[in-house]
PDB file of N, H, CA, C and O in Angstrom:
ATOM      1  N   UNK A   1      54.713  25.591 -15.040  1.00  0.00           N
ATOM      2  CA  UNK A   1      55.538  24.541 -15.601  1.00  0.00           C
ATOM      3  C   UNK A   1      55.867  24.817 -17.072  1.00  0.00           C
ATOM      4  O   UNK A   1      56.893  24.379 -17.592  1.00  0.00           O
ATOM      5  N   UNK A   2      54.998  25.530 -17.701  1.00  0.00           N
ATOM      6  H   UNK A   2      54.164  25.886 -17.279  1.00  0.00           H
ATOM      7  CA  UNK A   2      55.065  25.624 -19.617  1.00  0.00           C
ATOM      8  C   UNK A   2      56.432  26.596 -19.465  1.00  0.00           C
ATOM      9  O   UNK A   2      57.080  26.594 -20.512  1.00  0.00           O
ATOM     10  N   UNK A   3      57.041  27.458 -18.360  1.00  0.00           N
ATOM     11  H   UNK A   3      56.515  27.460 -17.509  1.00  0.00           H
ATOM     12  CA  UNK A   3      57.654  28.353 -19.075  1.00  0.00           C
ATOM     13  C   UNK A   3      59.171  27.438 -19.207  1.00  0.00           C
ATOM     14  O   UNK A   3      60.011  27.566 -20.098  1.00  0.00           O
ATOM     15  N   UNK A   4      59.208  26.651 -18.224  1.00  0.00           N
ATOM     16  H   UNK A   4      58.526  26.547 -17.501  1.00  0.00           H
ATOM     17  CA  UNK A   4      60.383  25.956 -17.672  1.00  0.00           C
ATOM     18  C   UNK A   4      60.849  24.889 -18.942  1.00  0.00           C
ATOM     19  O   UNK A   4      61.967  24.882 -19.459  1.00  0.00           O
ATOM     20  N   UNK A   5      59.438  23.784 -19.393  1.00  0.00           N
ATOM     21  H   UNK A   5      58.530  23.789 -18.973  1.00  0.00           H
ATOM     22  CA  UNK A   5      59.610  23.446 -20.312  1.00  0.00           C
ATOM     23  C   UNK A   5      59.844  24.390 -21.680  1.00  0.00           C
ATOM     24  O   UNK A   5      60.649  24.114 -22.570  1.00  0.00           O
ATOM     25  N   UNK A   6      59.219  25.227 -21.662  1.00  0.00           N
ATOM     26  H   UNK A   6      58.565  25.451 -20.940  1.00  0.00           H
ATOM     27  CA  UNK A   6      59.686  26.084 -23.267  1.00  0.00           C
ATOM     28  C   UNK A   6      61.051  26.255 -23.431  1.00  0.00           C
ATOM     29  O   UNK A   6      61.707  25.952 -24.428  1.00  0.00           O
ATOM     30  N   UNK A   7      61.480  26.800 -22.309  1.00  0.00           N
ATOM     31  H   UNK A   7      60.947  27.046 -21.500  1.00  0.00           H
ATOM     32  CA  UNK A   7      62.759  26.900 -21.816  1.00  0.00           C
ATOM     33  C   UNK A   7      63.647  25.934 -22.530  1.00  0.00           C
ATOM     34  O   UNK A   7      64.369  26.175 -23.497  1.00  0.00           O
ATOM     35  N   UNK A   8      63.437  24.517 -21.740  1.00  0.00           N
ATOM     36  H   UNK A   8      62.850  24.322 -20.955  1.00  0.00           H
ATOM     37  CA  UNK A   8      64.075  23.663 -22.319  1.00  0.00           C
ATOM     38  C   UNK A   8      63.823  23.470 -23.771  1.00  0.00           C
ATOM     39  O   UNK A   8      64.827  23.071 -24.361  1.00  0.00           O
ATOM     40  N   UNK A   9      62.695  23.649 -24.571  1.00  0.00           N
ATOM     41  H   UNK A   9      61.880  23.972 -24.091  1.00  0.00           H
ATOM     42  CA  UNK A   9      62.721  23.195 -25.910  1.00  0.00           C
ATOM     43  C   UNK A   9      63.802  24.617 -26.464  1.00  0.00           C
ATOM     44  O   UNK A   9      64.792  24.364 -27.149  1.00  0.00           O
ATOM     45  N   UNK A  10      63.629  25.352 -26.266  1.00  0.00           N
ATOM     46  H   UNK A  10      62.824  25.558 -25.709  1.00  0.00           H
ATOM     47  CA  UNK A  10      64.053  26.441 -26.757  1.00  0.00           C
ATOM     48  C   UNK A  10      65.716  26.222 -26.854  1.00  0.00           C
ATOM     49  O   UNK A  10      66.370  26.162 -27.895  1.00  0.00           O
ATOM     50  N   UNK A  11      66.098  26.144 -25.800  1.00  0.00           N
ATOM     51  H   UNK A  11      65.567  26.193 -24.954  1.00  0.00           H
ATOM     52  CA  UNK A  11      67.619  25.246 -25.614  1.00  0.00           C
ATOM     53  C   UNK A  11      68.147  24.442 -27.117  1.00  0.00           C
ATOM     54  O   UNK A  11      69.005  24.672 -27.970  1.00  0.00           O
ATOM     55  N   UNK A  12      66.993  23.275 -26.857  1.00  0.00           N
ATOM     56  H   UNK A  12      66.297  23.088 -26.164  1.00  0.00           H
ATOM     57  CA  UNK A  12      67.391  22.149 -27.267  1.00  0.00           C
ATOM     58  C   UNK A  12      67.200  22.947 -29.075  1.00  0.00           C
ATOM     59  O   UNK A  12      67.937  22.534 -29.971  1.00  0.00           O
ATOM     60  N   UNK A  13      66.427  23.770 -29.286  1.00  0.00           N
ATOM     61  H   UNK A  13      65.828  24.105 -28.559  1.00  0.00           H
ATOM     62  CA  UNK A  13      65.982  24.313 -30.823  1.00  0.00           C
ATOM     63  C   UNK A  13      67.557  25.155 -31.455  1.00  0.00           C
ATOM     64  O   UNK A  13      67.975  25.458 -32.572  1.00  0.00           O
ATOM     65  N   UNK A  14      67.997  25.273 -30.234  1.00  0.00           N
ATOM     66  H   UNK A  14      67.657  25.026 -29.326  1.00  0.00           H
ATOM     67  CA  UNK A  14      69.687  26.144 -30.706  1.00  0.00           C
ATOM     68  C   UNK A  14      70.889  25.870 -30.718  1.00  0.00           C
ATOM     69  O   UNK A  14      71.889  26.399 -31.202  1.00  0.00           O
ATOM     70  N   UNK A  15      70.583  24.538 -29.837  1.00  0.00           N
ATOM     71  H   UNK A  15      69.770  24.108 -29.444  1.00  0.00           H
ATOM     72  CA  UNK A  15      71.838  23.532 -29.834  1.00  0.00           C
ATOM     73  C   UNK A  15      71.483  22.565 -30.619  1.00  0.00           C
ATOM     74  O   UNK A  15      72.447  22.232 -31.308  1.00  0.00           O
ATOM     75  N   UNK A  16      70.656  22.024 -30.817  1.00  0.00           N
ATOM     76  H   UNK A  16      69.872  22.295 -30.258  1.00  0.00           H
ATOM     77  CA  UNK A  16      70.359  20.882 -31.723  1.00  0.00           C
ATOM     78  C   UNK A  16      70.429  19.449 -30.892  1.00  0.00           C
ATOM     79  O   UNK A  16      70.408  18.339 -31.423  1.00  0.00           O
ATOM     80  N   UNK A  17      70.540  19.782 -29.123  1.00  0.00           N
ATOM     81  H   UNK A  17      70.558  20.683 -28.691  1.00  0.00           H
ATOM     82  CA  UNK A  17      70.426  18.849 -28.642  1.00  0.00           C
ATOM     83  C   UNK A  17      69.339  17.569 -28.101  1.00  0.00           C
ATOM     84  O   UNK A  17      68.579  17.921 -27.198  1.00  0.00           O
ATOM     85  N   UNK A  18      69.246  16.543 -28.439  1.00  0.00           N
ATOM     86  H   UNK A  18      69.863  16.257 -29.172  1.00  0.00           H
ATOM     87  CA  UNK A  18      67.792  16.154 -28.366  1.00  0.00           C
ATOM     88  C   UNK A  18      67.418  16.350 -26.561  1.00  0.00           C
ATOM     89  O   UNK A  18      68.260  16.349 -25.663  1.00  0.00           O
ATOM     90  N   UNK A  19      65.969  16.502 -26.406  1.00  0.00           N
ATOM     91  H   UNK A  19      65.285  16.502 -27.135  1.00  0.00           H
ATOM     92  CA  UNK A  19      66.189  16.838 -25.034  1.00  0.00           C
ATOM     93  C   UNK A  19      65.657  15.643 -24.318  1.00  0.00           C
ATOM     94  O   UNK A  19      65.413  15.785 -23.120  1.00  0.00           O
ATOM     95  N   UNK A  20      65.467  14.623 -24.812  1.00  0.00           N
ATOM     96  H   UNK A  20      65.665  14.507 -25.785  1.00  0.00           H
ATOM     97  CA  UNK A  20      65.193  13.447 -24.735  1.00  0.00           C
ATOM     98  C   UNK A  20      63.250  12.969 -25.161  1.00  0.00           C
ATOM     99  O   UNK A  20      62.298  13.746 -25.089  1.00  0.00           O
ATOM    100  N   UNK A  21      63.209  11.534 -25.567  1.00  0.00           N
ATOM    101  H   UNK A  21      63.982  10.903 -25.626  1.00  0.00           H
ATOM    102  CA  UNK A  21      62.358  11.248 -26.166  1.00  0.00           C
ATOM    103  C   UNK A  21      61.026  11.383 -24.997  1.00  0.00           C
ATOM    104  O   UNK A  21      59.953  11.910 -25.291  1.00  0.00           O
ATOM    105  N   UNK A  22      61.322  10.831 -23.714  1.00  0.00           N
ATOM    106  H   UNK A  22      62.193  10.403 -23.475  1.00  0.00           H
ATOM    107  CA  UNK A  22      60.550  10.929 -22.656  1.00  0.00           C
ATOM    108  C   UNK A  22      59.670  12.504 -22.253  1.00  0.00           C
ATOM    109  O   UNK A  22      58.482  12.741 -22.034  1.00  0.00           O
ATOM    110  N   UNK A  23      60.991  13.435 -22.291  1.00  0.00           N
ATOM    111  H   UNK A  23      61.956  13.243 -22.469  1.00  0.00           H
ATOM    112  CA  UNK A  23      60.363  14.798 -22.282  1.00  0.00           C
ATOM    113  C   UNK A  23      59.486  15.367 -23.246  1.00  0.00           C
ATOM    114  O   UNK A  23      58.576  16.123 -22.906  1.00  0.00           O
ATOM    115  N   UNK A  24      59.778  14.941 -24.842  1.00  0.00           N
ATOM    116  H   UNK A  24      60.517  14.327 -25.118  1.00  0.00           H
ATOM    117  CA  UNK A  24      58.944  15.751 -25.396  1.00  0.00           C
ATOM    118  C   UNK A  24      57.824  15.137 -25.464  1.00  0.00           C
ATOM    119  O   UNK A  24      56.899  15.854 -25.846  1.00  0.00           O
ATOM    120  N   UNK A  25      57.511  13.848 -25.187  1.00  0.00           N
ATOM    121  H   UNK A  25      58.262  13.266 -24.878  1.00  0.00           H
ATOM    122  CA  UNK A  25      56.126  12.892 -24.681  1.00  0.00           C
ATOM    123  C   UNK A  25      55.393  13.833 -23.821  1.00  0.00           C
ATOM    124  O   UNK A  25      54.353  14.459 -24.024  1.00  0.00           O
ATOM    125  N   UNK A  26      56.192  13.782 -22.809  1.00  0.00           N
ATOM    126  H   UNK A  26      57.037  13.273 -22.644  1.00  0.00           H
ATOM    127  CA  UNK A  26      55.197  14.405 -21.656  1.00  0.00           C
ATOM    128  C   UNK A  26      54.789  16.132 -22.058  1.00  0.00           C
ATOM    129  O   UNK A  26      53.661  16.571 -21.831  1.00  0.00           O
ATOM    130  N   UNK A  27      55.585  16.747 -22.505  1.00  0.00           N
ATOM    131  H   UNK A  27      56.501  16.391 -22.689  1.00  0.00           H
ATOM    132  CA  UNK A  27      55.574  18.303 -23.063  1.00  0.00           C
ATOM    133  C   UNK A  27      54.136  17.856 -24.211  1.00  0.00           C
ATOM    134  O   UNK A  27      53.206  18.653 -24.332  1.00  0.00           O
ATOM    135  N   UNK A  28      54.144  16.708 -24.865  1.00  0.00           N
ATOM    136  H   UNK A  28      54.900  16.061 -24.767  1.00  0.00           H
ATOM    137  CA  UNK A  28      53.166  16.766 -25.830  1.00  0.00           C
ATOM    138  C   UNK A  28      51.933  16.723 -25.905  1.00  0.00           C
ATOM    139  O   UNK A  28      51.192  17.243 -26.739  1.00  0.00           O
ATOM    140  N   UNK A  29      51.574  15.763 -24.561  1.00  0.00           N
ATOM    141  H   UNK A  29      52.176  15.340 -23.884  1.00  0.00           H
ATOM    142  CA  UNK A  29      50.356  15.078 -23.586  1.00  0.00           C
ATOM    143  C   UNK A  29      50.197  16.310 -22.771  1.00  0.00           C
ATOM    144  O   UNK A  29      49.116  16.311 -22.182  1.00  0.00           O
ATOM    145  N   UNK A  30      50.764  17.123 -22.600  1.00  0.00           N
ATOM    146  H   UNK A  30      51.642  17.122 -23.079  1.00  0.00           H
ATOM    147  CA  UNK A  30      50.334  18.215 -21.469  1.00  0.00           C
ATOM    148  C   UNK A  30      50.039  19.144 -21.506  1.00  0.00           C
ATOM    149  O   UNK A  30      49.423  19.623 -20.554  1.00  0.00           O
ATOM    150  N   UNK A  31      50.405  20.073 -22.924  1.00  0.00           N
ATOM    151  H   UNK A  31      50.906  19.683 -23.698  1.00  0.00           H
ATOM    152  CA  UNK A  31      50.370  21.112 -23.226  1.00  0.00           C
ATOM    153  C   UNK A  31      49.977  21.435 -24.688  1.00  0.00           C
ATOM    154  O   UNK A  31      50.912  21.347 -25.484  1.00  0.00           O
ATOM    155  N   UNK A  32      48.756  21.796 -25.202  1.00  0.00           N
ATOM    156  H   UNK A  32      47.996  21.866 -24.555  1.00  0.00           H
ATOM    157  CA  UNK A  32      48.748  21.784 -26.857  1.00  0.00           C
ATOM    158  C   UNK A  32      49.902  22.665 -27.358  1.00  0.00           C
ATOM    159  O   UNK A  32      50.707  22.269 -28.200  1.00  0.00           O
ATOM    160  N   UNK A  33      49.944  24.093 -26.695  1.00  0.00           N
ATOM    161  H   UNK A  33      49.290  24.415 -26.011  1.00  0.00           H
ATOM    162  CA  UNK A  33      50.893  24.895 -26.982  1.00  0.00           C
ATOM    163  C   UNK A  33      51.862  24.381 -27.671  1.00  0.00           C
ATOM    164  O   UNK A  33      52.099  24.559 -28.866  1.00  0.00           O
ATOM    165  N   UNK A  34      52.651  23.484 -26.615  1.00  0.00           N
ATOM    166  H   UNK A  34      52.458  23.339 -25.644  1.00  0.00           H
ATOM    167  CA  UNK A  34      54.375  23.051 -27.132  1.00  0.00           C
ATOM    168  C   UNK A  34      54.038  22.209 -27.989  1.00  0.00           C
ATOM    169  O   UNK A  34      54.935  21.399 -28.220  1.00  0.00           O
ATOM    170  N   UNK A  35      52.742  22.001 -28.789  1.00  0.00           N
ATOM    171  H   UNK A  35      52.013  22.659 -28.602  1.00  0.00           H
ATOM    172  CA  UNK A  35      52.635  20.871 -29.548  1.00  0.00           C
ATOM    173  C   UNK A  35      53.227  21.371 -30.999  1.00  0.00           C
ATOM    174  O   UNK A  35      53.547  20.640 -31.936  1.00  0.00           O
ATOM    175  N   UNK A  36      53.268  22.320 -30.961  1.00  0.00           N
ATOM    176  H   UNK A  36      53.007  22.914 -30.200  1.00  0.00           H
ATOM    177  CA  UNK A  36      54.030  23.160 -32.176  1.00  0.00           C
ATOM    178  C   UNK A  36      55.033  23.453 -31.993  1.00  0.00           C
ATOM    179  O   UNK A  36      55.680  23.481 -33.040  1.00  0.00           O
ATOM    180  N   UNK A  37      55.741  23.793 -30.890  1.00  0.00           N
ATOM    181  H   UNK A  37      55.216  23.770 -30.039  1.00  0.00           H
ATOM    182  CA  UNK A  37      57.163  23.917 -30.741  1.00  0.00           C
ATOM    183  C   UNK A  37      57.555  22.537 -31.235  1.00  0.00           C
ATOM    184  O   UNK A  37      58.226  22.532 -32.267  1.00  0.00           O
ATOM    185  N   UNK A  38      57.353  21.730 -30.859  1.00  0.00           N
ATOM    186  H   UNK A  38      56.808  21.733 -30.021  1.00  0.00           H
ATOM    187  CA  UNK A  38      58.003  20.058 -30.921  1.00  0.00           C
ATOM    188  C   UNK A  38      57.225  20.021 -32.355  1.00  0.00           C
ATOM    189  O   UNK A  38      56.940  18.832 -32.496  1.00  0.00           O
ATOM    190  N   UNK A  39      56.969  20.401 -32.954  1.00  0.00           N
ATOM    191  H   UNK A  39      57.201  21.367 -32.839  1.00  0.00           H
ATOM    192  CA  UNK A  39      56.276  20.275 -34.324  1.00  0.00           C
ATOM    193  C   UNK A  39      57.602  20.349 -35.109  1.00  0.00           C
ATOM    194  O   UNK A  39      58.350  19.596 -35.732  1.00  0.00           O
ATOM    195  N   UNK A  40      57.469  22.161 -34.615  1.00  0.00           N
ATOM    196  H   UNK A  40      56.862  22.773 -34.109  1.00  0.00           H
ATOM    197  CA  UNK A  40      58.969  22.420 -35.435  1.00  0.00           C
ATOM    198  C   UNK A  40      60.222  22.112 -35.131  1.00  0.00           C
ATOM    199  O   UNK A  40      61.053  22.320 -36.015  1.00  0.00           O
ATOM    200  N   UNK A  41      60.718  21.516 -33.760  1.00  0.00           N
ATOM    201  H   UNK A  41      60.044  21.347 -33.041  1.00  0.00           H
ATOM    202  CA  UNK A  41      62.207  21.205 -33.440  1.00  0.00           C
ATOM    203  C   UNK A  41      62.031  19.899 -34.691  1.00  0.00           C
ATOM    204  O   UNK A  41      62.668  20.044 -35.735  1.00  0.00           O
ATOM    205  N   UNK A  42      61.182  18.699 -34.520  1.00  0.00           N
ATOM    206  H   UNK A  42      60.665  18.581 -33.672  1.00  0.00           H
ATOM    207  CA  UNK A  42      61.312  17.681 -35.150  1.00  0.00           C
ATOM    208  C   UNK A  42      61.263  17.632 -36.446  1.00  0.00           C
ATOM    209  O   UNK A  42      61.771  16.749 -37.137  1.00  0.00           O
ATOM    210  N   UNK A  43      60.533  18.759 -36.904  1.00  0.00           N
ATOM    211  H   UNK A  43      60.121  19.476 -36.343  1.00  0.00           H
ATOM    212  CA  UNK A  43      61.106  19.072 -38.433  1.00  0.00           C
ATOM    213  C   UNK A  43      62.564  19.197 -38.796  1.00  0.00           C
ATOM    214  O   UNK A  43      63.160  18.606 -39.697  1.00  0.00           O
ATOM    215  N   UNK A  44      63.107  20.219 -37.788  1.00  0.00           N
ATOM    216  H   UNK A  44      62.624  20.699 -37.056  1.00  0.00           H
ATOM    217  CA  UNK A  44      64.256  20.880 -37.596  1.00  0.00           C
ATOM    218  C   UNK A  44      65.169  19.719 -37.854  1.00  0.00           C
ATOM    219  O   UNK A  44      65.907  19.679 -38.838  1.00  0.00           O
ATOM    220  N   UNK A  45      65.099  18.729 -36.900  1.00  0.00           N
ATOM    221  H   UNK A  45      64.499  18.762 -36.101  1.00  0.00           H
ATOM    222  CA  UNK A  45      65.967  17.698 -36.213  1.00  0.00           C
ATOM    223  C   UNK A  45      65.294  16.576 -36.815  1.00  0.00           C
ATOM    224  O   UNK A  45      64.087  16.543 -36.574  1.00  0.00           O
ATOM    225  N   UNK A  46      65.790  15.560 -37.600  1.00  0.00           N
ATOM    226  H   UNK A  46      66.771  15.586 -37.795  1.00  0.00           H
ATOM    227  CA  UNK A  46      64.830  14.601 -37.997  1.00  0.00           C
ATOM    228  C   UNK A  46      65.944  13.832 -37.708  1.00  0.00           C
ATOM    229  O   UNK A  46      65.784  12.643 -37.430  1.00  0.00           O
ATOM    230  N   UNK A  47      67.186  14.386 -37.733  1.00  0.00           N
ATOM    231  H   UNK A  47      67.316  15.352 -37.959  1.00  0.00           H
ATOM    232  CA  UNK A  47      68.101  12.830 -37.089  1.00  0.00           C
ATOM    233  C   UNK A  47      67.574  12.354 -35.522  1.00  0.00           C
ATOM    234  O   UNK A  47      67.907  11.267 -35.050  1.00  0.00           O
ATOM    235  N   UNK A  48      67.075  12.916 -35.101  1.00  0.00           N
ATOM    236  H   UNK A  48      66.805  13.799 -35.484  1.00  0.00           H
ATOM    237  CA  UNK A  48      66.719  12.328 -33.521  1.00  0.00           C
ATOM    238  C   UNK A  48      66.071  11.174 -33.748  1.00  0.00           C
ATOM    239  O   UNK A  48      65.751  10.466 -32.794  1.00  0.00           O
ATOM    240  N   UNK A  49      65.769  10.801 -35.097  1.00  0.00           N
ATOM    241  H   UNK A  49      66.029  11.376 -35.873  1.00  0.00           H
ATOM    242  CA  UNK A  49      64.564   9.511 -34.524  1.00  0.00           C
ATOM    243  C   UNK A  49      63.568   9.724 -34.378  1.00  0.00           C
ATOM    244  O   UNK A  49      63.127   8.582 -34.254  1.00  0.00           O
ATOM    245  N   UNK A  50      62.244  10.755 -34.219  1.00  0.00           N
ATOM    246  H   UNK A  50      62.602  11.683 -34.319  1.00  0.00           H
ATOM    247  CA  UNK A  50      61.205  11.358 -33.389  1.00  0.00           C
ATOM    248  C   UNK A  50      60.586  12.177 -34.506  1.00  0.00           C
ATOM    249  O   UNK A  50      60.930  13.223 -35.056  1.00  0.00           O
ATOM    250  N   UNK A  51      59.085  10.975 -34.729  1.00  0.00           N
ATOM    251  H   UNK A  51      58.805  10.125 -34.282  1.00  0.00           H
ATOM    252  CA  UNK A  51      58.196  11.393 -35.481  1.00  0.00           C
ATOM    253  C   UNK A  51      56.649  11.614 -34.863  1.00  0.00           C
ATOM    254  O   UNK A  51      56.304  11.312 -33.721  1.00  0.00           O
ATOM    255  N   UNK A  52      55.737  12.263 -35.982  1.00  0.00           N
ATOM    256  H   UNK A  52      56.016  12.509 -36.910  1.00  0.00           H
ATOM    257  CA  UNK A  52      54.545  12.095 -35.269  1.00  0.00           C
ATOM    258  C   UNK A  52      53.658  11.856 -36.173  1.00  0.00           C
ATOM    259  O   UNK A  52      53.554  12.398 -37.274  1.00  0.00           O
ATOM    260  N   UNK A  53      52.827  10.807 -35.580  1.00  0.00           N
ATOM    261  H   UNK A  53      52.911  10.367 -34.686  1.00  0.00           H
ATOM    262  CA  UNK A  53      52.118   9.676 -36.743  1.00  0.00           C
ATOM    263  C   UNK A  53      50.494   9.829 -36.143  1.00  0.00           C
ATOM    264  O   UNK A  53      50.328  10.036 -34.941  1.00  0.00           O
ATOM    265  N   UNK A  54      49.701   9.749 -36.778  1.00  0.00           N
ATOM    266  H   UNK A  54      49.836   9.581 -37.755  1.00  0.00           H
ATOM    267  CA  UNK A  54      48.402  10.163 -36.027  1.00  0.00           C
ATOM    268  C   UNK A  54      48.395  10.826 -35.075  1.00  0.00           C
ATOM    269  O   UNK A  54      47.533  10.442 -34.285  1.00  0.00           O
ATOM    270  N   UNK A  55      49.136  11.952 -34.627  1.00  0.00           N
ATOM    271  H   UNK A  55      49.837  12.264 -35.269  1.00  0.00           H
ATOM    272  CA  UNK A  55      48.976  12.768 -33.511  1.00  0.00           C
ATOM    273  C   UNK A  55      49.533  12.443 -32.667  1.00  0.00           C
ATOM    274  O   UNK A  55      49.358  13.162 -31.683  1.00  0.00           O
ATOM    275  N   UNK A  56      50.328  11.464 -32.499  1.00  0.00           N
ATOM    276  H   UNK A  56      50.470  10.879 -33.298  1.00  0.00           H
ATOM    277  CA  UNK A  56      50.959  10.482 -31.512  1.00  0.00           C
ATOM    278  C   UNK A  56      52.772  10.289 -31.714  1.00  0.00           C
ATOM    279  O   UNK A  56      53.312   9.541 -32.529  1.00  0.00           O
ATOM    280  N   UNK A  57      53.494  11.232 -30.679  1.00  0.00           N
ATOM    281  H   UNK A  57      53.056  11.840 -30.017  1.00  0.00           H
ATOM    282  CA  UNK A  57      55.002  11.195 -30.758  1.00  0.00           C
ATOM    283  C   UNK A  57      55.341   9.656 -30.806  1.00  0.00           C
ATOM    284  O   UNK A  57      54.768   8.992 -29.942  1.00  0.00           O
ATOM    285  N   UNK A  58      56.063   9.066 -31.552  1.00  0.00           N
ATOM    286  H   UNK A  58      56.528   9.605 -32.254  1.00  0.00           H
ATOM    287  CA  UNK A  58      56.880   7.854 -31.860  1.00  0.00           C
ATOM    288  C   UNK A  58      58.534   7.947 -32.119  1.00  0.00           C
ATOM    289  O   UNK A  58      58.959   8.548 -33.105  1.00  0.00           O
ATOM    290  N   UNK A  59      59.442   7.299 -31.150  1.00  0.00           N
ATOM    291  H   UNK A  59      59.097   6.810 -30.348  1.00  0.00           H
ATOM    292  CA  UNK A  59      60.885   6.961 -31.421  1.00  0.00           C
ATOM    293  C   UNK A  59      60.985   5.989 -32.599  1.00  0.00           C
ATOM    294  O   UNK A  59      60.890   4.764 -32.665  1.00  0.00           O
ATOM    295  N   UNK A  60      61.136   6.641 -33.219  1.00  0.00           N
ATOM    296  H   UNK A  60      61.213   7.637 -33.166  1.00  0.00           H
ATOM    297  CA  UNK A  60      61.805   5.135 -34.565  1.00  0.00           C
ATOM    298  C   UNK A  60      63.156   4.334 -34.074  1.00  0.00           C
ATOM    299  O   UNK A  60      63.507   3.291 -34.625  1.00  0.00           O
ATOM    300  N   UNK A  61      63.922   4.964 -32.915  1.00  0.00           N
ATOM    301  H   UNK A  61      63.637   5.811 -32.467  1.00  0.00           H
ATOM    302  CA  UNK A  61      65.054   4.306 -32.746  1.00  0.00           C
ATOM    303  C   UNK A  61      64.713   3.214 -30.951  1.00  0.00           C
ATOM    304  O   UNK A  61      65.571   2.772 -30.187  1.00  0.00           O
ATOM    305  N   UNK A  62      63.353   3.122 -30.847  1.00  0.00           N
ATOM    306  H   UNK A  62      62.656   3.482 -31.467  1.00  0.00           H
ATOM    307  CA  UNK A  62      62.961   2.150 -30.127  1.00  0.00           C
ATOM    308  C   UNK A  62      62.602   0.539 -30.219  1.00  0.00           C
ATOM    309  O   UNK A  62      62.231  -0.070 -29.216  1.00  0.00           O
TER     310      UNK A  62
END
């Protein structure tokens, strides 16, 4: 499953598309790995809304 999701972050890291708030939840809870990929898209991307506050992904636009 990690390669499929990387996949998708990887996508979303070159388009700048958000890949939605739900996915990178579950990518975050599942895998420490992508916990750094989504480290750095959300650096990358801070217009998405999508921070991380005690270790814990949060939508500000919820």
């Amino acid at each position: 499953m990690r390669p499929l999701r990387r996949e998708k972050l990887n996508r979303a890291a070159n388009s700048g598309d958000n890949p939605g708030f739900d996915f990178l939840r579950e990518c975050w809870s599942d895998d420490p790995a992508l916990q750094i990929v989504i480290k750095k898209l959300l650096a990358k991307f801070r217009q998405w809304g999508i921070a991380i506050v005690d270790e814990v992904l949060v939508d500000w636009n919820e």
